[in-house]
PDB file of N, CA, C and O in Angstrom, chain B, residues numbered from 101:
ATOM      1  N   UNK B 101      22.218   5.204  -7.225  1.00  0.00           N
ATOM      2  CA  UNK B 101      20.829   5.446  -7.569  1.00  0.00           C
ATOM      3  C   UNK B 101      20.019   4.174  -7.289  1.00  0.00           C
ATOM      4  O   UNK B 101      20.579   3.098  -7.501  1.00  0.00           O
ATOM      5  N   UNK B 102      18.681   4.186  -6.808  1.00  0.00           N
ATOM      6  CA  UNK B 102      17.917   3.462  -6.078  1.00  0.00           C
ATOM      7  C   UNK B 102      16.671   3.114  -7.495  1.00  0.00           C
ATOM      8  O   UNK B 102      16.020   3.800  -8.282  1.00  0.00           O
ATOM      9  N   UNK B 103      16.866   1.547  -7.183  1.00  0.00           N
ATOM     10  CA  UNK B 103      15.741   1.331  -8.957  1.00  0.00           C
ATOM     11  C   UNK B 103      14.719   0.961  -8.867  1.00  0.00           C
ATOM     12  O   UNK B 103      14.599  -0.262  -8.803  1.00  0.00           O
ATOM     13  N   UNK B 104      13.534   1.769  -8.819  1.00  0.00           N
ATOM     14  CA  UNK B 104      11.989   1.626  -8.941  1.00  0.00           C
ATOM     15  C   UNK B 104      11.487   0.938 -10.315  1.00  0.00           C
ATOM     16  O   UNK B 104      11.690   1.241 -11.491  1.00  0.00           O
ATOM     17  N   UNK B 105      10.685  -0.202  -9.653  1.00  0.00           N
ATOM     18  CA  UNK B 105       9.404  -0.551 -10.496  1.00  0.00           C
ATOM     19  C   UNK B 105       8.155   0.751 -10.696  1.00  0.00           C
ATOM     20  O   UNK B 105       7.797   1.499  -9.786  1.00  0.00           O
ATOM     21  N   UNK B 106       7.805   0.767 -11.652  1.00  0.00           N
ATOM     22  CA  UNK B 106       6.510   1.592 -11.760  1.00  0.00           C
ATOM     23  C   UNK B 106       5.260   1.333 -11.088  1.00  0.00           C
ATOM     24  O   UNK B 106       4.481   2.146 -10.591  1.00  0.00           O
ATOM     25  N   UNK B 107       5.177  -0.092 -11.157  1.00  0.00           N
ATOM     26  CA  UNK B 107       4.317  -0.695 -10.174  1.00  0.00           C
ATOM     27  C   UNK B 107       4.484  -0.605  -8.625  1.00  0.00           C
ATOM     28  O   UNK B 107       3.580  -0.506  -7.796  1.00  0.00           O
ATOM     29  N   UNK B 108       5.616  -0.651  -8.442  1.00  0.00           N
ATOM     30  CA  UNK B 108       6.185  -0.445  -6.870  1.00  0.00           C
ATOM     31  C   UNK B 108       5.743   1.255  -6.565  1.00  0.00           C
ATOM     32  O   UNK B 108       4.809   1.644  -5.864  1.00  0.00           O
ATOM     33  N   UNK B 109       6.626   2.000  -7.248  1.00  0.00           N
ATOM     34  CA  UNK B 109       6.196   3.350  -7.289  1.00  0.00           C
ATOM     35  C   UNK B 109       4.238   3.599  -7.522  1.00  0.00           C
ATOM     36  O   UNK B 109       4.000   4.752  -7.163  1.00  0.00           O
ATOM     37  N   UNK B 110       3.323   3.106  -7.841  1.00  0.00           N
ATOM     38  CA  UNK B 110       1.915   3.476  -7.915  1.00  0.00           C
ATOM     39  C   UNK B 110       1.836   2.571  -6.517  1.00  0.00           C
ATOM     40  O   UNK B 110       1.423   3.327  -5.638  1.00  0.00           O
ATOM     41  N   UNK B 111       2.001   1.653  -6.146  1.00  0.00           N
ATOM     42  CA  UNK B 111       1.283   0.858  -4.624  1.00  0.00           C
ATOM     43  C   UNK B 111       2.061   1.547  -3.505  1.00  0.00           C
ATOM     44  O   UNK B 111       1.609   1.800  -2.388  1.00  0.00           O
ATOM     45  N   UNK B 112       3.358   1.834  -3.976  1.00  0.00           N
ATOM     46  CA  UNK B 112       3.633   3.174  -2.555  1.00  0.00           C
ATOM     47  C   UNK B 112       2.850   4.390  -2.784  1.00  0.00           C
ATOM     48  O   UNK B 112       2.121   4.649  -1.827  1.00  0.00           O
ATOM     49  N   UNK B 113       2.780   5.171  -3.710  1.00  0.00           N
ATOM     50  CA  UNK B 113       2.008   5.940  -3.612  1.00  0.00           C
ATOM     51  C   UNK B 113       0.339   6.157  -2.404  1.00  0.00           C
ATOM     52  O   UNK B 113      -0.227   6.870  -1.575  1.00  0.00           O
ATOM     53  N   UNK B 114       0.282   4.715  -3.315  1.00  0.00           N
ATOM     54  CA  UNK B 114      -1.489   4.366  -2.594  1.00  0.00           C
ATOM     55  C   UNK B 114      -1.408   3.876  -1.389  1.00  0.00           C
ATOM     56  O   UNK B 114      -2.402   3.862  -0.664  1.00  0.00           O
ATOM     57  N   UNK B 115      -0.021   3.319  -0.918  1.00  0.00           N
ATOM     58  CA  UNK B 115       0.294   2.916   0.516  1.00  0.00           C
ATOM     59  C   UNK B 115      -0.047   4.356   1.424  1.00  0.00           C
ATOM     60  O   UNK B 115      -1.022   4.713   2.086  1.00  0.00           O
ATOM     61  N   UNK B 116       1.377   5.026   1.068  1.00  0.00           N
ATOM     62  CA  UNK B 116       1.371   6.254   1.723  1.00  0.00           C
ATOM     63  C   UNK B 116      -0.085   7.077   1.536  1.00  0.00           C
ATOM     64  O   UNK B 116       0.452   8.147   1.820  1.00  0.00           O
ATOM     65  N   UNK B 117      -0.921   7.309   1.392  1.00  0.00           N
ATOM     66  CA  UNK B 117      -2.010   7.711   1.036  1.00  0.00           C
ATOM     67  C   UNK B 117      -2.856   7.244   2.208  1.00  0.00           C
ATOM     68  O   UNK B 117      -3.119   7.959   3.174  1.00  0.00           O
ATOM     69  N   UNK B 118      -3.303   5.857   2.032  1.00  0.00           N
ATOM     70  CA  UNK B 118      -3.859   4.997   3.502  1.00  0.00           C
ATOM     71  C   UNK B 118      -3.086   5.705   4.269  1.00  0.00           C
ATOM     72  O   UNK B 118      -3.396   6.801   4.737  1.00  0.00           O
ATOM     73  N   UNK B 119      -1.888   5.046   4.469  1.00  0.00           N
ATOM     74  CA  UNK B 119      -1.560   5.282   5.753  1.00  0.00           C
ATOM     75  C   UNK B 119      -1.556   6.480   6.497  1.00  0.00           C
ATOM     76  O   UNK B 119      -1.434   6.480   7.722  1.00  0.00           O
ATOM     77  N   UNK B 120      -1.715   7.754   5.650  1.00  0.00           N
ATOM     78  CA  UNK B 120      -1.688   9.235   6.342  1.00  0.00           C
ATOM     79  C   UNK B 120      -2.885   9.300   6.256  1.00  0.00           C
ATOM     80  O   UNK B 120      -3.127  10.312   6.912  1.00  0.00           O
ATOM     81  N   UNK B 121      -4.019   8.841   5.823  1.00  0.00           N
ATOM     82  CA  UNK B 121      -5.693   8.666   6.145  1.00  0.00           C
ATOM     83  C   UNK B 121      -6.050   8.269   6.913  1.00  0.00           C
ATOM     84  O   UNK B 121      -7.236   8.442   7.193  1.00  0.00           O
ATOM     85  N   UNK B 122      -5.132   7.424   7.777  1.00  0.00           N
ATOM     86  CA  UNK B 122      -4.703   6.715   8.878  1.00  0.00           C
ATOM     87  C   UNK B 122      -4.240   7.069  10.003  1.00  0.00           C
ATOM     88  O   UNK B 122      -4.321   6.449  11.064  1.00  0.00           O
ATOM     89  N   UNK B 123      -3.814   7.927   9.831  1.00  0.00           N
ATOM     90  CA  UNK B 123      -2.886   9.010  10.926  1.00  0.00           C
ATOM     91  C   UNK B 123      -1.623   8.095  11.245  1.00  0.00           C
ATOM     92  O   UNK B 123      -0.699   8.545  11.922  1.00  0.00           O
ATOM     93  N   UNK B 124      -1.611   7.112  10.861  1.00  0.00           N
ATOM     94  CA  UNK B 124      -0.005   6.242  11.462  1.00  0.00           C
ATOM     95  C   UNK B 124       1.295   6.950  10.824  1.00  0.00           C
ATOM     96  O   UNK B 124       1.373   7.587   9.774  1.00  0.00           O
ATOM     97  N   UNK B 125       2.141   6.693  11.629  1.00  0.00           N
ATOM     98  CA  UNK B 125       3.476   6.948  11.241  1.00  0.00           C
ATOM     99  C   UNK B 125       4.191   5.810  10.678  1.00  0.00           C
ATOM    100  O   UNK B 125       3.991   4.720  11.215  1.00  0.00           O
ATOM    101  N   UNK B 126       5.025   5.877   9.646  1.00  0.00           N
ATOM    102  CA  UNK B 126       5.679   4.268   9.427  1.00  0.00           C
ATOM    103  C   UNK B 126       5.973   3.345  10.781  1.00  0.00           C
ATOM    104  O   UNK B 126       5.894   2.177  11.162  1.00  0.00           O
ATOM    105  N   UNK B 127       6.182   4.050  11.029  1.00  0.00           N
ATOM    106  CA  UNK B 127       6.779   3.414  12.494  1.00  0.00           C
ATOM    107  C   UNK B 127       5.831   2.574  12.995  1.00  0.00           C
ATOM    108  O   UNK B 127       6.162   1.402  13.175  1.00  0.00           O
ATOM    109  N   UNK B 128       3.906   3.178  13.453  1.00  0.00           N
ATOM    110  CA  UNK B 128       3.120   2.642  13.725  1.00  0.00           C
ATOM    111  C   UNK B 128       2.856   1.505  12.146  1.00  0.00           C
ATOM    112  O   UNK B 128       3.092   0.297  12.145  1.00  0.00           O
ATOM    113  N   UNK B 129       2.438   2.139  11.189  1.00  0.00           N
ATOM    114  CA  UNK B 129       1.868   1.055  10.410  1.00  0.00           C
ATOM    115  C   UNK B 129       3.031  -0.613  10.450  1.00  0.00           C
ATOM    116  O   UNK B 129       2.708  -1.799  10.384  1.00  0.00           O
ATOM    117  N   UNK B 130       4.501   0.109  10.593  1.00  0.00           N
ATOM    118  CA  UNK B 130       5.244  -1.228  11.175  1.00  0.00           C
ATOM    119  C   UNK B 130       4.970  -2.138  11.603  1.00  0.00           C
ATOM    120  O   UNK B 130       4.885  -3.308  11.229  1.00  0.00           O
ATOM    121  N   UNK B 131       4.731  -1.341  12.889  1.00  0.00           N
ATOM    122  CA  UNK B 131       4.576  -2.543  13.940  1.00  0.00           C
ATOM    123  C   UNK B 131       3.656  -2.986  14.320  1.00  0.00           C
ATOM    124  O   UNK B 131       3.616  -3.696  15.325  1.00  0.00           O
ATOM    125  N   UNK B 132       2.077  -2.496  13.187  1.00  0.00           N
ATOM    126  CA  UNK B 132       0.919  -3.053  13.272  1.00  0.00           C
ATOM    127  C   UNK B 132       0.741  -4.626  12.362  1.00  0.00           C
ATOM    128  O   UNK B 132       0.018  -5.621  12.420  1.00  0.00           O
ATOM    129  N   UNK B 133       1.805  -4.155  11.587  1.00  0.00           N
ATOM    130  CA  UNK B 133       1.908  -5.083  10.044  1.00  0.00           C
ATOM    131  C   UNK B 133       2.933  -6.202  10.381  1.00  0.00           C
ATOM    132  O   UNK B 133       2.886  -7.261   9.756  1.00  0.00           O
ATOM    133  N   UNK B 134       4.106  -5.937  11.617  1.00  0.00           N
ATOM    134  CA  UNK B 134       5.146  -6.693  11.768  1.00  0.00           C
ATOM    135  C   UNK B 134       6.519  -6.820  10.704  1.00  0.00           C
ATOM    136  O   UNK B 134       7.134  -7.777  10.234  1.00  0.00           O
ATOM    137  N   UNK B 135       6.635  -5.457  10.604  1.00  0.00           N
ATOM    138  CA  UNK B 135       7.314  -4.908   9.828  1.00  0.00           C
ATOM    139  C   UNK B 135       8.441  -3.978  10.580  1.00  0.00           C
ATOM    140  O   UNK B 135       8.643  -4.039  11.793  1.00  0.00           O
ATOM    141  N   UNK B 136       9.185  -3.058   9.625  1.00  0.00           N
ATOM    142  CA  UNK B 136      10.448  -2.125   9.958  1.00  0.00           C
ATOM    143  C   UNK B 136       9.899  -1.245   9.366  1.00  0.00           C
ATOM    144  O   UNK B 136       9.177  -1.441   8.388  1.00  0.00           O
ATOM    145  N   UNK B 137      10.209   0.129   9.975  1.00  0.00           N
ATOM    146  CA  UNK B 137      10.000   1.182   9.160  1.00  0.00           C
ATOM    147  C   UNK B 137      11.039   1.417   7.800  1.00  0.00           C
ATOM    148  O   UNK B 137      10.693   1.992   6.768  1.00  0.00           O
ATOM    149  N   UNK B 138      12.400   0.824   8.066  1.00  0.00           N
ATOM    150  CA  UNK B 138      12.944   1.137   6.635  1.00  0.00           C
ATOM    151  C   UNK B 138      11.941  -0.059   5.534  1.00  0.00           C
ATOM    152  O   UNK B 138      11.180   0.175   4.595  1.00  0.00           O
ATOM    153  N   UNK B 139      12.116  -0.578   5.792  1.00  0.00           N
ATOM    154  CA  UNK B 139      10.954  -1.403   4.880  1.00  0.00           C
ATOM    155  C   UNK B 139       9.553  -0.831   4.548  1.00  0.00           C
ATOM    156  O   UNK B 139       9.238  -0.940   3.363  1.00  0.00           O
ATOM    157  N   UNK B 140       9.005  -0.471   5.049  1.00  0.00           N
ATOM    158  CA  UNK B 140       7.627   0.392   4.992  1.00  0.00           C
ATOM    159  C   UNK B 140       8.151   1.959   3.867  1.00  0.00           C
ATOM    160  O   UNK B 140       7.638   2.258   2.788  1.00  0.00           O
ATOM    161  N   UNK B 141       9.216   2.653   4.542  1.00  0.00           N
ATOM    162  CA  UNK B 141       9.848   3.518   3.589  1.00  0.00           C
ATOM    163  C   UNK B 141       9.920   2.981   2.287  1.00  0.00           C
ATOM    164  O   UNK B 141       9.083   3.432   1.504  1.00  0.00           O
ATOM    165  N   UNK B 142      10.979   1.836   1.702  1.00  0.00           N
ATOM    166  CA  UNK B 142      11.015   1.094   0.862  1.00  0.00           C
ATOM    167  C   UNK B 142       9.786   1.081   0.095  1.00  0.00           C
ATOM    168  O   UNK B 142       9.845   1.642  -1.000  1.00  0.00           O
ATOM    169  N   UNK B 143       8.620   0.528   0.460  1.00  0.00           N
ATOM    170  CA  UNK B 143       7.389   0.521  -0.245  1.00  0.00           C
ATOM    171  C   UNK B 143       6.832   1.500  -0.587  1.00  0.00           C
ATOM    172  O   UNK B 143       6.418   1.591  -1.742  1.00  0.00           O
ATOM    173  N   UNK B 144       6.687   2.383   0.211  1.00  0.00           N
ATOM    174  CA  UNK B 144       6.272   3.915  -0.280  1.00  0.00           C
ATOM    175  C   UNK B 144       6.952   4.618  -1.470  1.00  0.00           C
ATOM    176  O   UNK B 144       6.330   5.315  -2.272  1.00  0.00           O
ATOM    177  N   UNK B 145       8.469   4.348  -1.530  1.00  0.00           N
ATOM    178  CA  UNK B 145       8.927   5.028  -2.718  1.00  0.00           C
ATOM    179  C   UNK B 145       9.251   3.995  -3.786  1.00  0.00           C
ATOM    180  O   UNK B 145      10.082   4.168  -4.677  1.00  0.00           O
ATOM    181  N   UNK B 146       8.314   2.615  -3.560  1.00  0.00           N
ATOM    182  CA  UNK B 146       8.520   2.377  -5.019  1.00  0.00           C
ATOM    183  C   UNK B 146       9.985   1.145  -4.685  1.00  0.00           C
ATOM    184  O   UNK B 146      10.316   0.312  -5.529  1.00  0.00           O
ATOM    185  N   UNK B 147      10.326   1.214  -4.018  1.00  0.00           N
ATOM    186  CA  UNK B 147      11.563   0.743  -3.804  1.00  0.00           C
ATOM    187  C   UNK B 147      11.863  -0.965  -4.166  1.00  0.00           C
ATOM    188  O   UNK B 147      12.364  -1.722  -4.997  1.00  0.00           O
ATOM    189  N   UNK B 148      11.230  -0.916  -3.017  1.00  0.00           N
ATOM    190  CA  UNK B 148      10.217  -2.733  -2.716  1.00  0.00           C
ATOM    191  C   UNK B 148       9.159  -2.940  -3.423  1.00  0.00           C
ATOM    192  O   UNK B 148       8.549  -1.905  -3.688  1.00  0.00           O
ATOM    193  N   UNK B 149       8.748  -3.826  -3.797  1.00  0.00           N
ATOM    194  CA  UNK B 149       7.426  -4.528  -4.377  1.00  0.00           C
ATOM    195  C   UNK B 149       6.808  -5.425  -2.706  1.00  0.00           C
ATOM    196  O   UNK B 149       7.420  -6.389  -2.246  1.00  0.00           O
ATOM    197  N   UNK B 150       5.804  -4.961  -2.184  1.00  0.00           N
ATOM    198  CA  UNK B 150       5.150  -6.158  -1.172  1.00  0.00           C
ATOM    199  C   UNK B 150       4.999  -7.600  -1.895  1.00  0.00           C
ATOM    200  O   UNK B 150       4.989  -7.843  -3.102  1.00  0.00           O
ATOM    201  N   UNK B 151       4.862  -8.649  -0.585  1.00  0.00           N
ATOM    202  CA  UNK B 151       4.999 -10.287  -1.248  1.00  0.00           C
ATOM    203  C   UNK B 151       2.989 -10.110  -1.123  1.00  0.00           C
ATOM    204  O   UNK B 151       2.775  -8.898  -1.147  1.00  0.00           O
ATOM    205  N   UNK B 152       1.954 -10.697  -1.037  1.00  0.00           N
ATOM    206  CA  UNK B 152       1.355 -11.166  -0.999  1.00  0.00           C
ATOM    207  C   UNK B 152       0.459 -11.079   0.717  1.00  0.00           C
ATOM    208  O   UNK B 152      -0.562 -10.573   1.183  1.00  0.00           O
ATOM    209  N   UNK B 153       1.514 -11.847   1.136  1.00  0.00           N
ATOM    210  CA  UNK B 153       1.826 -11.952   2.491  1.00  0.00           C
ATOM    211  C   UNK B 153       1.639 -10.204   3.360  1.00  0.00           C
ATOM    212  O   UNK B 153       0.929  -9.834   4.295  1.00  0.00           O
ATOM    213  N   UNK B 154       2.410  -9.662   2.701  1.00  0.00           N
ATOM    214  CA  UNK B 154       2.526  -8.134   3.110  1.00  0.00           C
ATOM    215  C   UNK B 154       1.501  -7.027   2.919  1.00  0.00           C
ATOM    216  O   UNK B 154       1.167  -6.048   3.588  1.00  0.00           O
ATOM    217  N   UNK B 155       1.072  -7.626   1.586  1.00  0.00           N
ATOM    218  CA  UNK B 155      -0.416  -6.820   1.394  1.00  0.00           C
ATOM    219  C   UNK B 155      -1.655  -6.757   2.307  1.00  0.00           C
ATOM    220  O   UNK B 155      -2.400  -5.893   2.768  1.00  0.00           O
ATOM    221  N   UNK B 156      -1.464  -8.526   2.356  1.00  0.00           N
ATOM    222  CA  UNK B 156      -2.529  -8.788   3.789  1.00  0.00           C
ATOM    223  C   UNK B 156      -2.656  -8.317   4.675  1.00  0.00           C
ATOM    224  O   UNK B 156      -3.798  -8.088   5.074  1.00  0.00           O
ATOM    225  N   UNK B 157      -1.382  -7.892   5.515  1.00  0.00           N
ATOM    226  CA  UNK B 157      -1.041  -7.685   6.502  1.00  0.00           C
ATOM    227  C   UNK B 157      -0.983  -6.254   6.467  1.00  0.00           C
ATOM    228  O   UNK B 157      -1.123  -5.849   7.621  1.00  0.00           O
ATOM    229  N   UNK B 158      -0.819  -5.179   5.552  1.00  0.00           N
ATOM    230  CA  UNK B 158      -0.536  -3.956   5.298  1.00  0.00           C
ATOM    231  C   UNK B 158      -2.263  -3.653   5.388  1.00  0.00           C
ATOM    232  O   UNK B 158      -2.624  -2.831   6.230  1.00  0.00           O
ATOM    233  N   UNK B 159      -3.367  -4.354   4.473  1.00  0.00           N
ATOM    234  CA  UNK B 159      -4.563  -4.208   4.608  1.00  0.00           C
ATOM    235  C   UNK B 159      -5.402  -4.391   5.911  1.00  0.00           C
ATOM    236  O   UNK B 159      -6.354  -3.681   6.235  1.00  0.00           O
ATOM    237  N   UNK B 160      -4.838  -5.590   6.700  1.00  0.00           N
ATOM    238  CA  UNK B 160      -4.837  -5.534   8.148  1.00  0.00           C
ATOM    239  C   UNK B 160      -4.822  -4.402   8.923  1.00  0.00           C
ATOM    240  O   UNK B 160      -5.731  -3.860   9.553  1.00  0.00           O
ATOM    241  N   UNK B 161      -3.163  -3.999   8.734  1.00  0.00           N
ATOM    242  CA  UNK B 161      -2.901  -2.790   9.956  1.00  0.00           C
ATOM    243  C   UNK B 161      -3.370  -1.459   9.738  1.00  0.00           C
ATOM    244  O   UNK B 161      -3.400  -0.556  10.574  1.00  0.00           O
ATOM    245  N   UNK B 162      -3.774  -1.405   8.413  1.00  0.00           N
ATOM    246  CA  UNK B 162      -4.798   0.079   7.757  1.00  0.00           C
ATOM    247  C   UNK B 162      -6.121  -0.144   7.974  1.00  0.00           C
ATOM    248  O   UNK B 162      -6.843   0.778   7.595  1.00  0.00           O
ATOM    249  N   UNK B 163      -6.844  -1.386   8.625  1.00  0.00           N
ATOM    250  CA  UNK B 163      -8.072  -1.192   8.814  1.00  0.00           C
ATOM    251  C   UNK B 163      -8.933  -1.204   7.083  1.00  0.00           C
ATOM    252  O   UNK B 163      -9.994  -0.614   6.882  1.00  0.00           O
ATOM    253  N   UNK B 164      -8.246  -1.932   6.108  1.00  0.00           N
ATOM    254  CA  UNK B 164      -8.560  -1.576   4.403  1.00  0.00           C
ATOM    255  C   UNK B 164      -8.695  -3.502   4.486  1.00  0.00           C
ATOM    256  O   UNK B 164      -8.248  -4.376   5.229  1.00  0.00           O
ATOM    257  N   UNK B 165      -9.680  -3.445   3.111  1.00  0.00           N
ATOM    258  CA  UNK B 165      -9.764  -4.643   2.252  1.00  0.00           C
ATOM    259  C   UNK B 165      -8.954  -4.692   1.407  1.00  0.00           C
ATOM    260  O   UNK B 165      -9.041  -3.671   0.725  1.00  0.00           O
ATOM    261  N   UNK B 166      -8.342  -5.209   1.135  1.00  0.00           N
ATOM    262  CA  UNK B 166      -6.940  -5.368   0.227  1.00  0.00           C
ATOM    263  C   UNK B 166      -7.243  -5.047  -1.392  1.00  0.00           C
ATOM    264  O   UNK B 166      -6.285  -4.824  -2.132  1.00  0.00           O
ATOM    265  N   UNK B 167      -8.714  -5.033  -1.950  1.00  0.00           N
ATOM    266  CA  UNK B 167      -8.436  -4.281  -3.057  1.00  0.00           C
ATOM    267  C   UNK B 167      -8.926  -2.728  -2.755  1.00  0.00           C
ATOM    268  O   UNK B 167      -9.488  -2.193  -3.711  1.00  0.00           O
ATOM    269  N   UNK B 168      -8.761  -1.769  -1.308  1.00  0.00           N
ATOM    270  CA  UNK B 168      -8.605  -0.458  -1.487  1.00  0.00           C
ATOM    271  C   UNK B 168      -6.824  -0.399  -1.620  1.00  0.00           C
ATOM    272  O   UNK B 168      -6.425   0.684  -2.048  1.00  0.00           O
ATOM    273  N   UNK B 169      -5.897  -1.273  -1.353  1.00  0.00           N
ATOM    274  CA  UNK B 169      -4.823  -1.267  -1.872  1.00  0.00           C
ATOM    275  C   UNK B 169      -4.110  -1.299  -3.254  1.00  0.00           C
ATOM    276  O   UNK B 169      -3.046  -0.780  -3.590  1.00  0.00           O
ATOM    277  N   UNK B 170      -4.996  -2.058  -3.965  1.00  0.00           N
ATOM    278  CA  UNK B 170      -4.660  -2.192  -5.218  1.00  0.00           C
ATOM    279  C   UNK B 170      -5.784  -2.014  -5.985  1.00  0.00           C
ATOM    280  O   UNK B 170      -5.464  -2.578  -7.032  1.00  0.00           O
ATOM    281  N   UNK B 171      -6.680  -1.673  -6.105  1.00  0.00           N
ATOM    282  CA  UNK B 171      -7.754  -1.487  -6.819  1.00  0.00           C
ATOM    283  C   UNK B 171      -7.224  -0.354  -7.873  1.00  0.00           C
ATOM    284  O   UNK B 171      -7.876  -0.268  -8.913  1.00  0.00           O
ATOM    285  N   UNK B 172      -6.449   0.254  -7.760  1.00  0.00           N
ATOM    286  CA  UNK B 172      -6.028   1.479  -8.365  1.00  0.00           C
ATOM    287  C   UNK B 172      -4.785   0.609  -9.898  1.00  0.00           C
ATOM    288  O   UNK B 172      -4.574   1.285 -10.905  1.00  0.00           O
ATOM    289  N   UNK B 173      -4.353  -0.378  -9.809  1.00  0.00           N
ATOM    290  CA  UNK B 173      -3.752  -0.966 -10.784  1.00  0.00           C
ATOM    291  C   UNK B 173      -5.172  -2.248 -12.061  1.00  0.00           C
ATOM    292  O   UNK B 173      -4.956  -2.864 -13.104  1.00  0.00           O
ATOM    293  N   UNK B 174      -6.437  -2.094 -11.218  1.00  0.00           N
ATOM    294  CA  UNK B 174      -7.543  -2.247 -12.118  1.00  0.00           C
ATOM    295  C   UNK B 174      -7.803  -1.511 -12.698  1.00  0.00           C
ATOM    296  O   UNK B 174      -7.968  -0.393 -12.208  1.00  0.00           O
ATOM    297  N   UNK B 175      -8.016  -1.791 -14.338  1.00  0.00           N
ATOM    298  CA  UNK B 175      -9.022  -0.856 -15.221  1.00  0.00           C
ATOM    299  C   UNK B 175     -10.266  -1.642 -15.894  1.00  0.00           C
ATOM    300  O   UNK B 175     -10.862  -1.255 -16.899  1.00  0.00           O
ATOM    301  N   UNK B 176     -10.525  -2.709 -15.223  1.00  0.00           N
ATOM    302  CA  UNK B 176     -11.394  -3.010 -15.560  1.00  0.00           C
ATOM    303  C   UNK B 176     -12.862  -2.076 -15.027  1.00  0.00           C
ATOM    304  O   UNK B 176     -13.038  -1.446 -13.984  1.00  0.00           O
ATOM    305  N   UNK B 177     -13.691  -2.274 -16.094  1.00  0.00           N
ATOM    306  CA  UNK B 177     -15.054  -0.989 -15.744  1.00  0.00           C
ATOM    307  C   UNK B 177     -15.799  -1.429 -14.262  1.00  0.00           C
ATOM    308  O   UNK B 177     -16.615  -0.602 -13.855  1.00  0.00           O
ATOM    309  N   UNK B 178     -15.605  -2.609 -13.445  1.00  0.00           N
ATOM    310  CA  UNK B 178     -16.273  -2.886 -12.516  1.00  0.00           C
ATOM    311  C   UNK B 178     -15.654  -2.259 -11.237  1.00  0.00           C
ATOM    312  O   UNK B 178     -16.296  -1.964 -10.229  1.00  0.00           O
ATOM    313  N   UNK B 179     -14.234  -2.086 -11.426  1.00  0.00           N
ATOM    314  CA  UNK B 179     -13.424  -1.261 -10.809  1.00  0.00           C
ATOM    315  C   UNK B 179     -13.889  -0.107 -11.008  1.00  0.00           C
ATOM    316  O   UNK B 179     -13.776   0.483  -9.934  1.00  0.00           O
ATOM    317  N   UNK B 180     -14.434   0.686 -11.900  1.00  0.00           N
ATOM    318  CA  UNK B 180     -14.464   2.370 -12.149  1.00  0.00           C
ATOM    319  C   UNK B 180     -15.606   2.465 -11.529  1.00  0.00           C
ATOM    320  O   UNK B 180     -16.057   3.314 -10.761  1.00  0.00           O
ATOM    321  N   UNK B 181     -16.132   1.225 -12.069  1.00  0.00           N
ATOM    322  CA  UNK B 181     -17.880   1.628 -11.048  1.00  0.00           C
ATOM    323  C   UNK B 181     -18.077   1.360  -9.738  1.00  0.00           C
ATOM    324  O   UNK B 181     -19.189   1.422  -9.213  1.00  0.00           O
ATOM    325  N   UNK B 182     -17.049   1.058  -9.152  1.00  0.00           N
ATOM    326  CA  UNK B 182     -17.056   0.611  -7.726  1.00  0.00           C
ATOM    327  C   UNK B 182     -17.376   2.226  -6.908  1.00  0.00           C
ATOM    328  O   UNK B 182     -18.394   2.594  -6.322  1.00  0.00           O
ATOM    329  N   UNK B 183     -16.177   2.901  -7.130  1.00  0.00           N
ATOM    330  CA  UNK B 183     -16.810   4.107  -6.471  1.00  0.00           C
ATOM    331  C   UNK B 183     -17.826   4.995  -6.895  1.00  0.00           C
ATOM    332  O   UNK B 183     -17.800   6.225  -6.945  1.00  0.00           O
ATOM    333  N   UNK B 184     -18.677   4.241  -7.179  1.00  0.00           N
ATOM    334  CA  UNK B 184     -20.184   5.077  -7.509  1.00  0.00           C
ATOM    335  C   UNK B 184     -21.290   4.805  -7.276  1.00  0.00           C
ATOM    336  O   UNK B 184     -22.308   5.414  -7.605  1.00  0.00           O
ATOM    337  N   UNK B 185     -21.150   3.626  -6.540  1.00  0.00           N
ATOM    338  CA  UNK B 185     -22.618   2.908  -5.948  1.00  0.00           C
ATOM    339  C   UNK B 185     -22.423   3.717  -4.661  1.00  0.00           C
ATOM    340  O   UNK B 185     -23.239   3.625  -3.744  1.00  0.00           O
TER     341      UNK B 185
END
């Protein structure tokens, strides 16, 4: 059995999400990011946690600002009001 963070599991979620908004295949978001697709898999289910480094680069190859990546682990109210201006 394969051991997910909860946190890992919500930023794959929101990975996979971009990326099929995206039309890429792991494969493409890979090798836009300089990545492997088993690794990209990995993140999607939670598997992996991204470094820092990877977010950048994941926000890069999605054409995203890096808090449409994580903006979703904010609850602060400036976050809630973001999508409403």
């Amino acid at each position: 059995m394969t051991k997910t963070a909860p946190e890992g599991v919500i930023f794959g979620q929101r990975l996979r999400e971009l990326r099929k908004e995206s039309h890429l295949t792991q494969d493409e978001l890979a090798e836009r990011c300089g990545s492997n697709r088993p690794f990209i898999s990995n993140l999607e289910r939670g598997v992996k946690v991204p470094s820092l480094t990877m977010v950048l680069r994941l926000a890069d190859a999605l054409n995203k600002r890096v808090y449409e990546l994580v903006d979703i682990f904010d609850h602060s109210t400036n976050a809630r009001n973001r999508g409403t201006r």
